[in-house]
N, C-alpha and C positions, 0 to 999 in steps of 0.2 A: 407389595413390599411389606415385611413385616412392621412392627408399631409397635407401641407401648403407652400405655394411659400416662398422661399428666397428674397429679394433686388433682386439676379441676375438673378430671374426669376426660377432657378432649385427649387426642391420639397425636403422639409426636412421633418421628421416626427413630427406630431405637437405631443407636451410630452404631450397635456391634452387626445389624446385619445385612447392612450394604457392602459389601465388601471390596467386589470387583467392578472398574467402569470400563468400556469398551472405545474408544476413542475411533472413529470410521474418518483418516483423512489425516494425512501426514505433511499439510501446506505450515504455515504459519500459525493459522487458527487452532488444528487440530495438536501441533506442536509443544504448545502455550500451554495448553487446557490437558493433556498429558501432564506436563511438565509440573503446573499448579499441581491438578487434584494426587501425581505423588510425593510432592513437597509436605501436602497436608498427611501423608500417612496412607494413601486411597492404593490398591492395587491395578494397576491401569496395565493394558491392552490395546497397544495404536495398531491401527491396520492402515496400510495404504498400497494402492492399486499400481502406483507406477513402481520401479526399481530405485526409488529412490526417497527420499526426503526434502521439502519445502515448497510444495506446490508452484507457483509458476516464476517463482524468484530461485533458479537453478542455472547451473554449470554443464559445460557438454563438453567432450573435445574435438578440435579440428586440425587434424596435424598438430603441429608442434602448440597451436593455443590453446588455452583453458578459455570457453567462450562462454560469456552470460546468454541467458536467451535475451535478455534487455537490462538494459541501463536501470538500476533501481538506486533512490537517494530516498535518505529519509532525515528530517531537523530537530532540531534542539527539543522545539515542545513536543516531541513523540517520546513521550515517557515510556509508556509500553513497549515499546519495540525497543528501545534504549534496557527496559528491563530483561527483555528477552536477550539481547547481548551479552550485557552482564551475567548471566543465568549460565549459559552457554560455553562463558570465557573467552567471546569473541569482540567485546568494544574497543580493542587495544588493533582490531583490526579493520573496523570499519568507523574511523576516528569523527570528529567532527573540526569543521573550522572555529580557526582562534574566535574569529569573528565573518560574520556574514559579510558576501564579494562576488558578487554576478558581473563579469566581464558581460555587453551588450554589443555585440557591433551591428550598426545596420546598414546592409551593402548600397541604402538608398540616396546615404549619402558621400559628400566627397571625401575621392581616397584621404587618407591623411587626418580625417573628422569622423571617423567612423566608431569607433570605440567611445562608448558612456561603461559605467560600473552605478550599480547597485550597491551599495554599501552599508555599514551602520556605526555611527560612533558609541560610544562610551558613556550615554547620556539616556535619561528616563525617557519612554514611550512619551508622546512621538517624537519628541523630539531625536532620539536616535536614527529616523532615516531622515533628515529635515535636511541637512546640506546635502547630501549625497541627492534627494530629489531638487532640492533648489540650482543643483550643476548636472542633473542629466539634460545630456544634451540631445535626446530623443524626442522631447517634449518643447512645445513653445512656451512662453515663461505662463502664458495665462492659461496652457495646461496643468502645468506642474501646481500653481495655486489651486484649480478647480478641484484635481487630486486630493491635495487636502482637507479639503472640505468634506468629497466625497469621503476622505477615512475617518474623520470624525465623525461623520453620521452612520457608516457602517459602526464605528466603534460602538453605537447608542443603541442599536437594533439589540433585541432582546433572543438569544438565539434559543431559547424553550418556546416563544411564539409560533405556534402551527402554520398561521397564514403564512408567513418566510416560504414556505415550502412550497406554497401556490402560484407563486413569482418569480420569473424567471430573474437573472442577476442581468443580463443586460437590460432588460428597460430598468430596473431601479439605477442599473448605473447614467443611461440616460436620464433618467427624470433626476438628475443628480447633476448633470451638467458633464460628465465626461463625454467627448468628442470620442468620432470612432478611432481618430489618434492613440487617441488614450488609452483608447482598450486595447489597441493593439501594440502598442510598447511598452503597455504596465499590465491592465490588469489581466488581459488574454497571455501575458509571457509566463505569467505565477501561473495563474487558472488555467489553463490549456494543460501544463505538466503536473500539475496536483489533480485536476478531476478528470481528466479526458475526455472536455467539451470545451466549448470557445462560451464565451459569458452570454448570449442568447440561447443557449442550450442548455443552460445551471441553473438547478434551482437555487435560489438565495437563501436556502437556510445553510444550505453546502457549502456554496462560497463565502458566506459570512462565518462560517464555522473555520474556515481556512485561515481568511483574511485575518478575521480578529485574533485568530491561536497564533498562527506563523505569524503577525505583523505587528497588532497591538496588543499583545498580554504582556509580553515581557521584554524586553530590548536583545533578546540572546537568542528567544524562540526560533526565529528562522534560522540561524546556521546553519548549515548544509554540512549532512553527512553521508561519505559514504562508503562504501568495501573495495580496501584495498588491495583485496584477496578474491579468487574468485566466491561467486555467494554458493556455489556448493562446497565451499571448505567450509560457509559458517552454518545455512541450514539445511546442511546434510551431515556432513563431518563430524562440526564441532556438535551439531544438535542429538545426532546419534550419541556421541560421547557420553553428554548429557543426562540424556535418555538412558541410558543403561545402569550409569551411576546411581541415578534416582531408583532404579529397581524395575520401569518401564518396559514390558516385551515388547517390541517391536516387530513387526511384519511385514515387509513389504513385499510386492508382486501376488498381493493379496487383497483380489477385488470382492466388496461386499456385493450379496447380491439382495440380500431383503434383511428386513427387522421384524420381529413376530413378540409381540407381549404374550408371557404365557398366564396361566392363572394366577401362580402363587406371585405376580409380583415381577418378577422377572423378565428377561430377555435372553431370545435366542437369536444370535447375529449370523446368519445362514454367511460363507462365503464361497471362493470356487473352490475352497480345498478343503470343508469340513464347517463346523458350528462350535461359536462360544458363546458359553454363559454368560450373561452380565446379570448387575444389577441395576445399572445406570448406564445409560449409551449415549454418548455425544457425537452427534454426528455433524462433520465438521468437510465439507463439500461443496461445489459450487452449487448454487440453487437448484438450476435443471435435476443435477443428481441428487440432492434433497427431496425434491418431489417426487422423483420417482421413487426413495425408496420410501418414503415417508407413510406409515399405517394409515389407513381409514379412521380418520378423525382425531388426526394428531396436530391440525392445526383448523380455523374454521372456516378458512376460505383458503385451501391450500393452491389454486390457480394461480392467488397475488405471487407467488415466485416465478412461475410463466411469466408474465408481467413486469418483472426487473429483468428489461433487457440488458444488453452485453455491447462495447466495444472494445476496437480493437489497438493496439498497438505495435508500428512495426522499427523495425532497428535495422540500420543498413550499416554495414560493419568493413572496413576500406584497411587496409594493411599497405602503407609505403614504405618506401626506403630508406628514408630519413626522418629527419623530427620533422614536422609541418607545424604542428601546434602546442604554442607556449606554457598558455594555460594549462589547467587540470579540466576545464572543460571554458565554454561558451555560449552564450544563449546568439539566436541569430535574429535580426529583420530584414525585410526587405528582399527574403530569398524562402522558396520551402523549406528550406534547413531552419529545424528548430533550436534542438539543445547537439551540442559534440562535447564529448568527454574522451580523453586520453587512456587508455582503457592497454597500454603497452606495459607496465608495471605485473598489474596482475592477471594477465593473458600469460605472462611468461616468454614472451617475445623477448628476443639478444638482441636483435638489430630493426635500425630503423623504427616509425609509431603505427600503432594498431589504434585506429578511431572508433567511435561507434556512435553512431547517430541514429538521437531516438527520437522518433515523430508521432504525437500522438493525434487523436482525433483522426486514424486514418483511413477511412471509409471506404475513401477513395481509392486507395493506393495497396491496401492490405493483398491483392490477389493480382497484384501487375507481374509479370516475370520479371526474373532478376535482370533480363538486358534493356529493359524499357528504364527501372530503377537505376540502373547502373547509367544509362543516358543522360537521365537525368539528375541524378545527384551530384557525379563526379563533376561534371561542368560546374556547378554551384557552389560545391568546395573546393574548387581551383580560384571562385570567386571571393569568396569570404574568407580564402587562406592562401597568401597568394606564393606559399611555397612549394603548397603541392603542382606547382606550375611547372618546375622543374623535376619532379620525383617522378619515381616510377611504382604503378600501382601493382602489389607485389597478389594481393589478395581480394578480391570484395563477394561478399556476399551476405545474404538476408535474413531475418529472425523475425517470424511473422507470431503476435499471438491474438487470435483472432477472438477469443473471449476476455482480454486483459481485465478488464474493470466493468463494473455495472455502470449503465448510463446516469451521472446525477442530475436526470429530468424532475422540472418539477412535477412535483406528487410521488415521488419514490418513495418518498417518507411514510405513507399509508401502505406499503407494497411490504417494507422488511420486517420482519418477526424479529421481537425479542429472543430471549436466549431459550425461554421455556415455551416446550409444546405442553397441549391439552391431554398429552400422554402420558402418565405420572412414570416416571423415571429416564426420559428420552427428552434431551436439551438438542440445540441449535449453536452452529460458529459459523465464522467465516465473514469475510467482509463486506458481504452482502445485506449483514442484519441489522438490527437497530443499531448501532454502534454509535451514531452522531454523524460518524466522518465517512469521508468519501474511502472509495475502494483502495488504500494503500496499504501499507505493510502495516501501519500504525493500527488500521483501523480491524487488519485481520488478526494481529495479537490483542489488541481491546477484547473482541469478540471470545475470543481461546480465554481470555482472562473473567467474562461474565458470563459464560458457560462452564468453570470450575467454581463461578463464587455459586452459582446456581445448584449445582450439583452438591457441593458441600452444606450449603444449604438445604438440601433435601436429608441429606444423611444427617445432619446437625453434627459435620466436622467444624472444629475451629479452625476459622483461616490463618494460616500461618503468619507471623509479623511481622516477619523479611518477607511475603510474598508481593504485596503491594507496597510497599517501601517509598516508593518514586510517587511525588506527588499524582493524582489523578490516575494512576494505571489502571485502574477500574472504572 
């Protein structure tokens, strides 16, 4: 990279001659980080391998539906990906609630008694979930006490504390006095669909990082939001749009196949259909594909990305003839069925609802044939809705994605790399890396957002003042 002397003699990067950055990944992360470094002025090049745009938050079609591959929600305190909306001109379609409303039913108990709600009033932290947990009726009353107690000492945990990350979150939740009740109608219903592990499999800096952002930072944090639309009109469609406006070439069904630093500074991004120049390359990919393209001494233990294993999550997708379900979705107990969402709006369905049931943590279940799933699911949703008892099941079928999210085991936290390699010009994305948060949308525009401040930082661009706008988005 060229330079230019300071006054005091040291070497700063002169900003006229970075010019172009090479963007390798067209998910969320690599979208973001596009998006920023041409906001700031940067000449950006995103390449991405599949036919399309947003890595594993995509649209497909099936017949007459528009089908997500899975269920994706994201809340209030994901400032980042709320910026990415805004960015895009897509928040007017993946809205958020007035206020936070988790329907609860658990089929364990009697008909007629089965329905709790999660709720939040209008009132300062904690006190905003404090009636809504003083009346769910999922818990025994000396549950719902022990809960709060446990959220006020989560509340005190310090989440820049290293050791958090050596701890699994279920024994602190035991040595805290939560029954396995408890975990399994509070804090395994949030934690199980935020990290994709049940609270003896989470480290507790992760869980704590959740609990405290979505529950106690702000009374608004959790609302739940999510796309009304299917998510390839927002990160493929609207993102392409975007992308173009801003000046961003775009590429897609263009796989990288290596990165070569050359002498003078530079980069050569070999792909299958020729080579570009960069002067800055963000390479924005799941891990495995990181490491493999990743130079010889571009990070100092490059194995630790072997080492942030993967799971999976899969969606079973039911198309009846009528409405069955009231809600806009449901969390479940008492059955495999975890969360259902009405997903007939923006599939494009006329008649009759289209379900989608996403079940994470599925280990198990990810590689069953669709008649084994189909056995079992439809019985269980004839259970916990009891009108699909009369309908008729017009469609069903499955949406496997078998690397969904990184496992938040503890000691991850020593596993992900920051945004900068030991490679002078070549950064790191994707929700795999230090970000803080578990593997969610949030956490893969964080990433896209500190692999542009990193890069502009190298070039000594100013960062734009509408780029990070939204408290925290860095």
């Amino acid at each position: 990279m060229n330079r230019v002397t300071r006054p005091d003699g040291a070497h700063a990067p002169d900003p006229g001659a970075a010019r172009h950055t090479v963007v390798v990944g067209g998910g969320l992360a690599g979208t973001t980080a596009a998006l920023a470094l041409a906001d700031a002025g940067v000449r950006v090049t995103l390449l991405e391998g599949r036919p399309r745009l947003g890595g594993l938050a995509f649209s497909f079609r099936r017949g007459e539906l528009t089908v997500d591959n899975g269920q994706h929600v994201y809340l209030r305190c994901c400032t980042a990906y709320r910026w990415l909306l805004d960015r895009i001109g897509g928040a007017g379609l993946a809205p958020l609630q007035d206020r936070l409303d988790v329907p609860v039913v658990d089929l364990d108990r009697p008909e007629g008694r089965r329905l709790g709600r999660l709720r939040r009033d209008a009132l300062p932290v904690p006190l905003h979930l404090g009636r809504s947990l003083a009346i769910y009726p999922h818990l025994s009353l000396a549950d719902r006490a022990r809960v709060g107690r446990a959220a006020l000492a989560l509340q005190a945990l310090d989440l820049t504390d290293p050791a958090l990350d050596t701890q699994d979150f279920g024994s602190w939740l035991a040595a805290h006095g939560q029954s396995p009740r408890a975990v399994e109608a509070l804090w395994d219903l949030v934690g199980i669909a935020t990290l994709n592990a049940v609270a003896g499999d989470s480290s507790l800096a992760l869980a704590a990082m959740v609990f405290k952002t979505g529950l106690l930072s702000d009374p608004g944090a959790a609302d739940i939001g999510w796309a009304h639309v299917p998510l390839g009109d927002l990160h493929d469609g609207l993102a392409r749009r975007a992308l173009d406006a801003a000046g961003v070439r775009t590429e897609v069904r263009t796989r990288v196949t290596s990165l070569d630093a050359r002498g003078d500074g530079r980069w050569s991004v070999r792909t299958s259909g020729g080579t570009v120049e960069a002067d800055a390359v963000v390479l924005a990919v799941p891990q495995s594909e990181a490491h493999a393209l990743l130079p010889a001494g571009a990070l100092d233990a490059p194995e630790r990305l072997l080492g942030i294993d993967t799971a999976p999550i899969l969606n079973v997708h039911v198309v009846y003839d009528r409405k069955v379900l009231a809600h806009p979705f449901l969390a479940a107990l008492g059955t495999p069925v975890q969360w259902v969402f009405d997903r007939t709006a923006a599939s494009g369905l006329s008649e009759g609802q289209y379900l989608a049931v996403s079940q994470s943590v599925a280990q198990d279940e990810i590689d069953e044939p669709v008649a084994v799933l189909r056995e079992r699911y439809l019985p269980e949703l004839a259970r916990l809705l009891p009108r699909t008892r009369d309908a008729v099941v017009r469609d069903f079928f499955v949406t496997r994605e078998r690397h969904a999210t990184f496992v938040p085991a503890p000691g991850v936290a020593r596993l992900r790399p920051g945004a900068r390699t030991e490679a002078p010009g070549l950064y790191l994305a994707g929700a795999w890396t230090a970000t803080g948060w578990p593997a969610t949308m949030e956490g893969a525009v964080r990433s896209g957002v500190g692999a542009a401040d990193a890069v502009l930082g190298t070039l000594g661009r100013p960062r734009p003042a509408h780029l990070f706008a939204l408290e925290e988005a860095a």
